[in-house]
N, C-alpha and C positions, 0 to 999 in steps of 0.2 A: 169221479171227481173226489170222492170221499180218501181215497189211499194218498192224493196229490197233499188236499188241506193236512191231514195228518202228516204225511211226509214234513208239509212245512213247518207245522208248528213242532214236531221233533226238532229239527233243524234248528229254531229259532232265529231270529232276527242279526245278533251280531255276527253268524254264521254265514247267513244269507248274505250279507252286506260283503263279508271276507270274501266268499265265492264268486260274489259279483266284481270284485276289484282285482282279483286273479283272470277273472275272464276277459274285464278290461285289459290288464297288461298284456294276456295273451294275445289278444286280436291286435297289438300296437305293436307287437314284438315280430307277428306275424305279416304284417303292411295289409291289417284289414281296413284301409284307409282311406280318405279322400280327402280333395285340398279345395279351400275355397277360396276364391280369390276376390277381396275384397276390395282393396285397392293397388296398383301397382301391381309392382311380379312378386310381393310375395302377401304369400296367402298359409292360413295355419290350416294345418292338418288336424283333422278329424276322426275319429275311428269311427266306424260303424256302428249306428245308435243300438240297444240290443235292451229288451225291460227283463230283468234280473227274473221276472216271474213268469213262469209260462200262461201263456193264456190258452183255456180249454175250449175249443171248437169243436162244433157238433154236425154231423156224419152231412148233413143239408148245405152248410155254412162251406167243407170243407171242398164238395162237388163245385160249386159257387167260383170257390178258387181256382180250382184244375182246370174250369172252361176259361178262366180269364187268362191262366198261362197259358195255357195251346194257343189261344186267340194272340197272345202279346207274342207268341217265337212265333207263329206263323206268318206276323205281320215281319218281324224282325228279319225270315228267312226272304222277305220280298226284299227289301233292303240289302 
């Protein structure tokens, strides 16, 4: 975890914020997107939310996940 906080505080904050609005454009540029339809037929689009910062998960947390994916395509392959 220590190389990540160093990483960021290298980086600092107006850097971080640039990187994060490049990634936005990318994912909108790309149709990382969805539409929500709130009233009528039109509905605004959306990119796919995304937090600028990584979050560090740990080896227990991460098995945690894996059984919930296999579990959610396996139900999805019944479908």
């Amino acid at each position: 975890m220590e190389p990540l906080i160093s990483s960021l505080g290298e980086m600092g904050l107006d850097q971080l914020n640039i990187s994060h609005e490049i990634a936005r454009k990318l994912l909108l540029r790309h149709g990382a997107t969805f539409r929500l339809n709130d009233s009528g037929n039109k509905g605004s689009e959306r990119i796919l939310s995304f937090d600028p910062l990584p979050r560090v998960i740990g080896a227990s947390e991460w098995l945690e996940l894996e059984r919930g994916q296999i579990q959610r395509l396996e139900v999805i392959d019944y479908f």
